[in-house]
C-alpha positions as CSV (number, residue, x, y, z in Angstrom):
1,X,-53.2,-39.4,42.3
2,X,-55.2,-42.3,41.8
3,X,-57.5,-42.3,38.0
4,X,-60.9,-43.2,38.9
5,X,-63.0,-45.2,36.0
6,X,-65.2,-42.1,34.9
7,X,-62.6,-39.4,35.3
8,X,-60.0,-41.8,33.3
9,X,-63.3,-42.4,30.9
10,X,-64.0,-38.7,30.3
11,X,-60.2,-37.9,30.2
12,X,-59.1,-40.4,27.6
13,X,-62.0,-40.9,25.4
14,X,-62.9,-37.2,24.8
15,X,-59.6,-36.4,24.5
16,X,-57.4,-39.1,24.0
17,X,-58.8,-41.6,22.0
18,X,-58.2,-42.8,18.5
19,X,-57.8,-45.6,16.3
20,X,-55.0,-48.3,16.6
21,X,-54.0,-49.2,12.9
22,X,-51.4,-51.6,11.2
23,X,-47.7,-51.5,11.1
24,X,-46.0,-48.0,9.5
25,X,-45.5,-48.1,5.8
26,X,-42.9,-44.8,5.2
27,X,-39.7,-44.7,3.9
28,X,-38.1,-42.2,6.7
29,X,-38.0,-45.9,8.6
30,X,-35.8,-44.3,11.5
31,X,-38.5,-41.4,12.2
32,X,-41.9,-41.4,13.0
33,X,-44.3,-39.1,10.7
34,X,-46.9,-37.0,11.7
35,X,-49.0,-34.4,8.8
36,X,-49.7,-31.5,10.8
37,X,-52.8,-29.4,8.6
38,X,-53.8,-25.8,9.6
39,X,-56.7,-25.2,8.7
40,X,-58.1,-21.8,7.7
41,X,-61.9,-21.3,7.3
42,X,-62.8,-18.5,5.2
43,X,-59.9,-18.5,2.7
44,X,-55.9,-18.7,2.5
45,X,-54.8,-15.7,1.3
46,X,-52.2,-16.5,-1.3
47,X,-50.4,-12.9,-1.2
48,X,-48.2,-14.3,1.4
49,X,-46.8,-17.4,-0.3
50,X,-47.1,-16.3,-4.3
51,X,-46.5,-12.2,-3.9
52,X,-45.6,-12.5,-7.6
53,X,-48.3,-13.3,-9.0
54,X,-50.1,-10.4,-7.8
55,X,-46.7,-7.7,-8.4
56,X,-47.7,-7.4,-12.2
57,X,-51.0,-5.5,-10.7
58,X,-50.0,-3.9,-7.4
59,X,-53.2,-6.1,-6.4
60,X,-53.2,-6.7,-2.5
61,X,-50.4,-4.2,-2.2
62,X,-47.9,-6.6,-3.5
63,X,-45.2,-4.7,-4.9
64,X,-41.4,-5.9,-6.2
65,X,-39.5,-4.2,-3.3
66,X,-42.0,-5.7,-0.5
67,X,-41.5,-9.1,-1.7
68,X,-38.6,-11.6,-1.4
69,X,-37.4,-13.9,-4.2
70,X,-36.6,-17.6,-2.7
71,X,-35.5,-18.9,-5.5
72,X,-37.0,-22.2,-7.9
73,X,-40.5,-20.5,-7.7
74,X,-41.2,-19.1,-4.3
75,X,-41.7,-15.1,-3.6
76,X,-42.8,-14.5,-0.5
77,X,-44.6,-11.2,1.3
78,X,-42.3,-9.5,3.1
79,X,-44.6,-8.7,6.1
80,X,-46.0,-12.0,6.5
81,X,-44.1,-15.1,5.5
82,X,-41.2,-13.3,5.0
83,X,-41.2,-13.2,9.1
84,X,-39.9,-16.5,9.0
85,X,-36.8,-17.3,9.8
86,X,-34.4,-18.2,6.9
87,X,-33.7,-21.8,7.6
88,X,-37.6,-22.5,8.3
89,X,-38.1,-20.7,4.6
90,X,-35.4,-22.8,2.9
91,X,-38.2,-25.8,3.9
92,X,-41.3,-24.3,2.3
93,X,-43.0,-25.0,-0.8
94,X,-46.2,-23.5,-2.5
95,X,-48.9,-25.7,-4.1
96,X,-51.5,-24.4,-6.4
97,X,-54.5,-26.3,-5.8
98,X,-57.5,-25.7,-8.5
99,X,-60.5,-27.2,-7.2
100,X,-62.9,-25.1,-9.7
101,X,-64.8,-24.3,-6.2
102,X,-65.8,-20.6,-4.8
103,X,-68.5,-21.5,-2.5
104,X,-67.2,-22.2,1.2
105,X,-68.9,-25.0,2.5
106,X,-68.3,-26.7,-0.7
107,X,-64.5,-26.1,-0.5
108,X,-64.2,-27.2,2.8
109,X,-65.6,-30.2,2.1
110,X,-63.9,-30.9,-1.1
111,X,-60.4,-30.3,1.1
112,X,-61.2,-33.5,3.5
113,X,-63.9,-35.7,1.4
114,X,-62.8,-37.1,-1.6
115,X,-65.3,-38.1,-4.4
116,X,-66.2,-41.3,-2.5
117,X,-67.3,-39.8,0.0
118,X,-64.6,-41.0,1.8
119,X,-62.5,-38.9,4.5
120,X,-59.2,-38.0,2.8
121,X,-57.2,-37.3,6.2
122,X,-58.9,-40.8,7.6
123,X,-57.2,-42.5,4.0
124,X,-53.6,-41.3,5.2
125,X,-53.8,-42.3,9.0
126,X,-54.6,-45.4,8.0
127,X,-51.7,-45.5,4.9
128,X,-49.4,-44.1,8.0
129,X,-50.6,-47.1,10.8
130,X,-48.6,-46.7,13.7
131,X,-49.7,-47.3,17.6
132,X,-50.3,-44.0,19.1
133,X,-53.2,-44.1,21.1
134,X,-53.8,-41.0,19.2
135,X,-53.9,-41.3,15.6
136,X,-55.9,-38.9,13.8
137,X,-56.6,-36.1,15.9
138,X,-58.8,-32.5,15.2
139,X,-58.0,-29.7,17.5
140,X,-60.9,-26.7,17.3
141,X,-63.6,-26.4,14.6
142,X,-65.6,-29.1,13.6
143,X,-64.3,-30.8,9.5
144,X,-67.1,-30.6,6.7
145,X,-68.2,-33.9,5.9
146,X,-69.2,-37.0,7.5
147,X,-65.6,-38.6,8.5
148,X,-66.6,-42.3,8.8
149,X,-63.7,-44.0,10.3
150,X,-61.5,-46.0,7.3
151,X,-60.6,-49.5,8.6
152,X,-59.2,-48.9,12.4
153,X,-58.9,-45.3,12.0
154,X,-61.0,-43.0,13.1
155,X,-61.4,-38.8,13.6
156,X,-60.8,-38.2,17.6
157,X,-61.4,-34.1,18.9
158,X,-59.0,-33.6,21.2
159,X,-60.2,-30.3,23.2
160,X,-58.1,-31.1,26.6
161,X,-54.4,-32.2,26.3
162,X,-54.7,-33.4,29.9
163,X,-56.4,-36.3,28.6
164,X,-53.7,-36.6,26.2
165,X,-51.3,-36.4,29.3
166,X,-53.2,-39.4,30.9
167,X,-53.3,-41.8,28.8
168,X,-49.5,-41.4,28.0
169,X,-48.6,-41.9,32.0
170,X,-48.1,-37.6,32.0
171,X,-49.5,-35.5,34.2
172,X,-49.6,-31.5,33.0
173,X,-46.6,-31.4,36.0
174,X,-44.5,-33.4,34.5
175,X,-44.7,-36.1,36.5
176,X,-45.8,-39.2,36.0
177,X,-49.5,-40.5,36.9
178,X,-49.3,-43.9,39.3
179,X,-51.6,-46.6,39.3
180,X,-51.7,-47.5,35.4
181,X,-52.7,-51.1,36.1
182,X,-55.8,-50.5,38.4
183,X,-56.9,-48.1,36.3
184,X,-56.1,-50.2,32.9
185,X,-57.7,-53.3,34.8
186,X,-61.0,-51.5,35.0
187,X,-61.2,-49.7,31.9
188,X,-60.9,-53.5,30.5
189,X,-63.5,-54.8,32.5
190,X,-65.7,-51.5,30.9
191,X,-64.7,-53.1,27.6
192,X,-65.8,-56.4,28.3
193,X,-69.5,-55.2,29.6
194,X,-70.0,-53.0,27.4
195,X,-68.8,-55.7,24.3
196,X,-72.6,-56.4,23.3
197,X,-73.6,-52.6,23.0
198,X,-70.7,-51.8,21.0
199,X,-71.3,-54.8,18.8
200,X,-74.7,-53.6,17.9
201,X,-73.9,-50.6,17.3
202,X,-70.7,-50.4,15.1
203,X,-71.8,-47.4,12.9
204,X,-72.7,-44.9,15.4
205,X,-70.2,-45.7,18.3
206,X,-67.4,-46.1,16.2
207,X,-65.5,-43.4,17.5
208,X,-66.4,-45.0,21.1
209,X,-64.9,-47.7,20.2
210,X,-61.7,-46.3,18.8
211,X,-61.2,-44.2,21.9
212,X,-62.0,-47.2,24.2
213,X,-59.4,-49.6,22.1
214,X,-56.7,-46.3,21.8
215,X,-56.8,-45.3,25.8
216,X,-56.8,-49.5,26.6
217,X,-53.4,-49.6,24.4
218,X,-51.7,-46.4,25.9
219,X,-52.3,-47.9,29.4
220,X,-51.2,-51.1,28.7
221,X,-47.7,-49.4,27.0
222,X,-44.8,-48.3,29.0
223,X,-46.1,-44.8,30.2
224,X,-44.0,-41.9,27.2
225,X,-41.9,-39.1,28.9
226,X,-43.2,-36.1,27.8
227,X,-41.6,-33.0,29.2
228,X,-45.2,-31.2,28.9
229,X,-44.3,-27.9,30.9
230,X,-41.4,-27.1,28.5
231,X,-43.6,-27.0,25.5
232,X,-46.2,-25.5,27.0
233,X,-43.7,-22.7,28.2
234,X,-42.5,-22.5,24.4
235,X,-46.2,-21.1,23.4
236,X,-46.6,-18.6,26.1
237,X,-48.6,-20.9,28.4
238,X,-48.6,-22.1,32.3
239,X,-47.7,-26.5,32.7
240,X,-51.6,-26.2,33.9
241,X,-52.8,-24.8,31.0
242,X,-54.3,-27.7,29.0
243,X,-57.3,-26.9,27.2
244,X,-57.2,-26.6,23.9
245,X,-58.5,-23.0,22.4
246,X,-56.7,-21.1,20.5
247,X,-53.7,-21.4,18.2
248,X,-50.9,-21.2,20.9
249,X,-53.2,-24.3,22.7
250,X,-53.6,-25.7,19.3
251,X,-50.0,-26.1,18.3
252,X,-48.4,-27.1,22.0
253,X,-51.3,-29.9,22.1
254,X,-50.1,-30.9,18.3
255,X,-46.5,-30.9,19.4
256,X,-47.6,-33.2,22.2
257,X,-49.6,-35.8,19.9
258,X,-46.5,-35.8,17.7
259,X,-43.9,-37.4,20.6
260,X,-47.2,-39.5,20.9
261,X,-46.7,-41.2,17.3
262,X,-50.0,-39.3,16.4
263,X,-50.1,-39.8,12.0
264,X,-52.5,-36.7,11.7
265,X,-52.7,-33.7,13.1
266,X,-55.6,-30.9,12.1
267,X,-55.5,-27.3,13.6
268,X,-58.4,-25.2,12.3
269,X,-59.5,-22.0,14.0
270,X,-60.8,-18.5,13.5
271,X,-59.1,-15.6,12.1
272,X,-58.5,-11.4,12.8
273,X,-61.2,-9.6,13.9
274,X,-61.3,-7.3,11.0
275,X,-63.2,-10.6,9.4
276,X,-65.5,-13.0,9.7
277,X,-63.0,-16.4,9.7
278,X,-60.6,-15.6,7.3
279,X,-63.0,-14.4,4.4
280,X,-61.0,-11.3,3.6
281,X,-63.9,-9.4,1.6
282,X,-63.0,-5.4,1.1
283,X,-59.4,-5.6,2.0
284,X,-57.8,-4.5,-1.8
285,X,-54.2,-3.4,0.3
286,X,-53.9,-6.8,1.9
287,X,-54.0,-5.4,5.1
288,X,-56.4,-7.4,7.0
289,X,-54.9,-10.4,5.1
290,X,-51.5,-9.5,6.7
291,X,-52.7,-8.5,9.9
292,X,-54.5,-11.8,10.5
293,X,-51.3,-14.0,9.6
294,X,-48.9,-11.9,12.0
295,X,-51.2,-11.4,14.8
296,X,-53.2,-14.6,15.4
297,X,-51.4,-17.3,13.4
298,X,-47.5,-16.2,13.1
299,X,-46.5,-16.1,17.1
300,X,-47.5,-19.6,17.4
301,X,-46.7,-21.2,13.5
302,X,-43.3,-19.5,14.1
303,X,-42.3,-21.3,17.1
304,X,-44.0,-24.6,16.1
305,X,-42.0,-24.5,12.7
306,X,-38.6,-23.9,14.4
307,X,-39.3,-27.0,16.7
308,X,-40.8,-29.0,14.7
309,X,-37.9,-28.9,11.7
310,X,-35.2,-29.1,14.2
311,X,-36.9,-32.5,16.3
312,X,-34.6,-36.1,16.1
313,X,-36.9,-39.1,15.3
314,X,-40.0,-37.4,13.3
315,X,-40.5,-36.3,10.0
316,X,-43.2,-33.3,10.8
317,X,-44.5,-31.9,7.2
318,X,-46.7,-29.0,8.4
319,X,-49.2,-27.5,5.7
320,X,-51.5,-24.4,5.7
321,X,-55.0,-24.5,3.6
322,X,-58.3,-22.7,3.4
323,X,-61.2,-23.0,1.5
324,X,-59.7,-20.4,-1.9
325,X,-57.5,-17.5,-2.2
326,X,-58.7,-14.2,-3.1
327,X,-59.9,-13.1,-6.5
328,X,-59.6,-9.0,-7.7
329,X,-61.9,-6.9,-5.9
330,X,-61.5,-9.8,-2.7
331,X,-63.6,-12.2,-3.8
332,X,-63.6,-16.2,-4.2
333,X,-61.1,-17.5,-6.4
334,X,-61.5,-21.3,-7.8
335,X,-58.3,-22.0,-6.2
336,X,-55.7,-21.9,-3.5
337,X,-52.1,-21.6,-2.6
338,X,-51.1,-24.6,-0.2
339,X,-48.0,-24.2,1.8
340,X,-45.8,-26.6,3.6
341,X,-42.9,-27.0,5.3
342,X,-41.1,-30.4,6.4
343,X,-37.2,-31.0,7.1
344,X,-36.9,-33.7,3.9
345,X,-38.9,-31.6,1.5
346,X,-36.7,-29.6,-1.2
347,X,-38.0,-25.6,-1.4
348,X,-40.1,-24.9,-4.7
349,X,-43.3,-23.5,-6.2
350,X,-46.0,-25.3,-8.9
351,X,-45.7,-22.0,-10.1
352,X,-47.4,-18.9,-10.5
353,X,-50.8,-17.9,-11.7
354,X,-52.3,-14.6,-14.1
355,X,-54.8,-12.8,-12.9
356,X,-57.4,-11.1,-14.6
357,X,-59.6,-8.1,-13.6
358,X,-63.1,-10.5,-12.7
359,X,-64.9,-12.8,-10.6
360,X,-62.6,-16.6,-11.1
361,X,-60.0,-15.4,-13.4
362,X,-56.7,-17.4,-12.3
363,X,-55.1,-19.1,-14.5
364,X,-51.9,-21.1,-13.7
365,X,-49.0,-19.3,-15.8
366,X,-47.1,-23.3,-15.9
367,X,-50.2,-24.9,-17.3
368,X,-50.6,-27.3,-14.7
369,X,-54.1,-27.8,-12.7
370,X,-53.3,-30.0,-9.9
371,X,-56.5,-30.4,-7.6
372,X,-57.1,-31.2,-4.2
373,X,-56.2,-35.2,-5.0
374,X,-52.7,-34.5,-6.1
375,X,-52.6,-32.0,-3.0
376,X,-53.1,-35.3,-0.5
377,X,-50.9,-37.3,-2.7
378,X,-47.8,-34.7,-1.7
379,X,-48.9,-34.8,1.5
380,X,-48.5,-38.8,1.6
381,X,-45.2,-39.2,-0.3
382,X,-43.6,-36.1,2.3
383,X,-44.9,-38.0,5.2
384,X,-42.9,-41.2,3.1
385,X,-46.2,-43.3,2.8
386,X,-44.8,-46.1,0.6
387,X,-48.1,-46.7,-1.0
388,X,-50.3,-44.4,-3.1
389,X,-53.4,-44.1,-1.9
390,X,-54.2,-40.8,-3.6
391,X,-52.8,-41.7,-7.1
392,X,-49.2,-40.4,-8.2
393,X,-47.3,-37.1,-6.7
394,X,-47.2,-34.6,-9.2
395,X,-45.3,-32.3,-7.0
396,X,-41.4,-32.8,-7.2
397,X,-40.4,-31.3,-3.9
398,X,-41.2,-34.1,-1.6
């Protein structure tokens, strides 16, 4: 079918477009890598990924025999993580996170704005480079913070992967879309007229821009195979199926930006209805907790882990976060549990924490109080980002 200007317009640049940044910088130099975060608003419930630290208690119905001992650190809930399959496990690690936070907006924020003011996902696409027309993608709810674009990168929403599909030379059949060059001929020529509006206007149609200069650069490429209907078939959904809602949407349309060289990848989306996101208030057995992870998120993090892990030629580190865990009695805690998994990264924990019986009483039992800095710098050195940009990885396990 022939790609008209507006439909090729509305197709690329509200769902395709992105920043083009500088050559790649990782040490993996044979794979491309792509930092998949989920995102959780509401809370991460940490009685998944550190059971232990609540066994001592019998808090959130985290008991000895419903648990599962990894090994160097990492016990696991049965019923939730413990679903995973055993080489997707030997891959994970646990990150305590102590941001000193309990108020939601102001955790979410502190999660993707460092103190600058600065974007801290925008800092790492632009550390990764590469040339996807896609590089910093959000699928679903909207980040906190202002995410002002960081040299050539820039935050795209990506809420239809058929715009995706376009601008790599895919259509949602499989097969490819004809008449690139008209279409890239025209969309140059709305470049050039439109030169003197963007100019003025840098601030405010920045992510205009990146979207224009992404889509140009994906025509202009040799269009990418993308077998499309197999992955959407892996999460349940029909080949025509291409709007992005929901987790099983969520993760086929990340699996697609990752075979398009995409550097970051951010999932966030509601939780269970037992709650309101994932704010698990009045839940002391866990079990809205548990029944949120293996009903909503599980079907479609399971699948995506397997194939992620197992593809040839990327280095996919996938991480789960949310604003705190839970505190005794279900309220805010000061801190999180991170996970992640990636094939390079060896399994482990920063340890466990004590809790007491009040409002904020976690204490790490190791001593240690990384915060959400030292969280992004593991995320850079597992995604083999030469330089630093977050300081030095405390973490040993990437």
């Amino acid at each position: 079918m022939a790609l008209s200007r507006r439909t090729l317009m509305q197709a690329g640049l509200s769902a395709a477009g992105a920043s083009v940044l500088p050559g790649r910088a990782w040490a993996q130099a044979s794979e491309t890598p792509t930092l998949v975060i989920v995102n959780l608003p509401g809370g991460l419930h940490s009685l998944g990924a550190q059971a232990d630290s609540f066994i001592p208690k019998n808090v959130f119905g985290c008991t000895a025999t419903n648990s599962r001992d990894l090994g160097n650190g990492v016990v696991i809930d049965r019923a939730t993580f413990g679903q995973l399959d055993d080489a997707t496990l030997t891959k994970l690690c646990n990150l305590g996170v102590w941001h000193g936070i309990s108020a939601h907006d102001l955790a979410q924020h502190a999660l993707f704005i460092d103190g600058r003011s600065k974007s801290l996902p925008l800092q790492l696409a632009h550390a990764m480079g590469g040339q996807s027309p896609v590089a910093c993608a959000l699928l679903g709810r909207s980040l906190a913070g202002r995410h002002e674009p960081i040299g050539a990168a820039s935050l795209q929403r990506v809420s239809d992967a058929g715009g995706v599909l376009a601008a790599l030379g895919a259509s949602p059949g499989g097969e490819f879309v004809p008449q690139r060059a008209p279409a890239l001929a025209g969309l140059r020529a709305s470049v050039r007229m439109s030169a003197p509006t963007l100019a003025k206007n840098q601030r405010s149609l920045s992510s205009l821009t990146g979207g224009l200069t992404g889509v140009v650069r994906a025509l202009a490429a040799p269009p990418v195979a993308v077998d499309w209907p197999s992955i959407a078939q892996a999460y349940g959904l029909s080949a025509g199926s291409t709007l992005v809602s929901g987790f099983a949407s969520q993760f086929a349309t990340a699996e697609l930006l990752i075979h398009a060289g995409t550097s970051v990848v951010i999932i966030s989306a509601g939780g269970p209805g037992c709650t309101l996101g994932w704010d698990t208030h009045g839940d002391p057995d866990g079990a809205c907790a548990r029944a949120g992870f293996n009903d909503v998120l599980l079907p479609s993090l399971k699948v995506f882990l397997q194939r992620t892990l197992a593809m040839q030629g990327h280095n996919v580190v996938t991480a789960l976060v949310g604003d705190f865990t839970r505190a005794v009695g279900g309220e805010h805690a000061s801190m999180l549990v991170a996970s992640a998994w990636g094939k390079h990264l060896r399994a482990g924990s920063t340890g466990g924490f004590t809790i007491g019986g009040a409002y904020n009483s976690y204490t790490p039992t190791n001593g240690q109080r990384p915060g959400v800095q030292q969280l992004w710098a593991f995320f850079a050195a597992a995604a083999g980002v030469s330089s630093s940009p977050f300081g030095a990885n405390p973490h040993p396990f990437a």
